[in-house]
N, C-alpha and C positions, 0 to 999 in steps of 0.2 A: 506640888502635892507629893509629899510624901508616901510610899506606899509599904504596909509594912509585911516584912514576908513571914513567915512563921514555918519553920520546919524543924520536922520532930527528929530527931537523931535517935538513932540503937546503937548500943554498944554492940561495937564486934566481935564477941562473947557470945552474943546472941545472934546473931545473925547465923538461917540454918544455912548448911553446907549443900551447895546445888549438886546432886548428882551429874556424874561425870566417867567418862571410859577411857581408856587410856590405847594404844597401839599395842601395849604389851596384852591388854587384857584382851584383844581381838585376834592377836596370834595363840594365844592360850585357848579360846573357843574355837578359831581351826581346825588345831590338833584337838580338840574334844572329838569333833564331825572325823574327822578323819580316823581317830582312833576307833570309835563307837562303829562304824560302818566296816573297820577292817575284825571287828568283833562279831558282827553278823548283828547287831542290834536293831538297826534301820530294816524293814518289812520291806519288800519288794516293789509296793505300791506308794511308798515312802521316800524311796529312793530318787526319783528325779526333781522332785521339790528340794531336797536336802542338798544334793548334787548341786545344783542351780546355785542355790543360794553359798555354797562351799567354792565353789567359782568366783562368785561374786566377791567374795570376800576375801579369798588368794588374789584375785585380781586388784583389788582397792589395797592387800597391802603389800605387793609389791611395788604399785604404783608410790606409795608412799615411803618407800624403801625400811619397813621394816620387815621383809623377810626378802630373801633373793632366791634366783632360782635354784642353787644348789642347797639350800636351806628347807625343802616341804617339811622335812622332821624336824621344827626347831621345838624349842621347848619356852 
């Protein structure tokens, strides 16, 4: 027995592009947090959720090595 398959192809033209974030674009939103807080923007009440989360995020990229520790100011 034959079995017969049928599959529909799309041009990869058409195919949408998956959104996607890159290392760079995660050391760019650091320095945002960073900036924005040494601007007094972040409210007082504001400040340990953001804090937290700017940890987290220092933390995962250097674990990933793109940023080291004499780099907090990168750009």
């Amino acid at each position: 027995m034959d079995q017969e398959v049928n599959t529909i192809s799309t041009p990869v033209d058409q195919i949408p592009e998956q959104p996607s974030i890159s290392l760079q674009d995660l050391v760019v939103l650091l320095n945002v947090v960073r900036i924005t807080a040494e601007r007094g923007a972040i409210k007082a009440d504001e400040m340990a959720p953001v804090g937290a989360v700017y940890q987290k995020l220092y933390s995962f990229l250097k674990a990933s090595g793109a940023i080291t520790e004499d780099s907090k100011e990168t750009s």
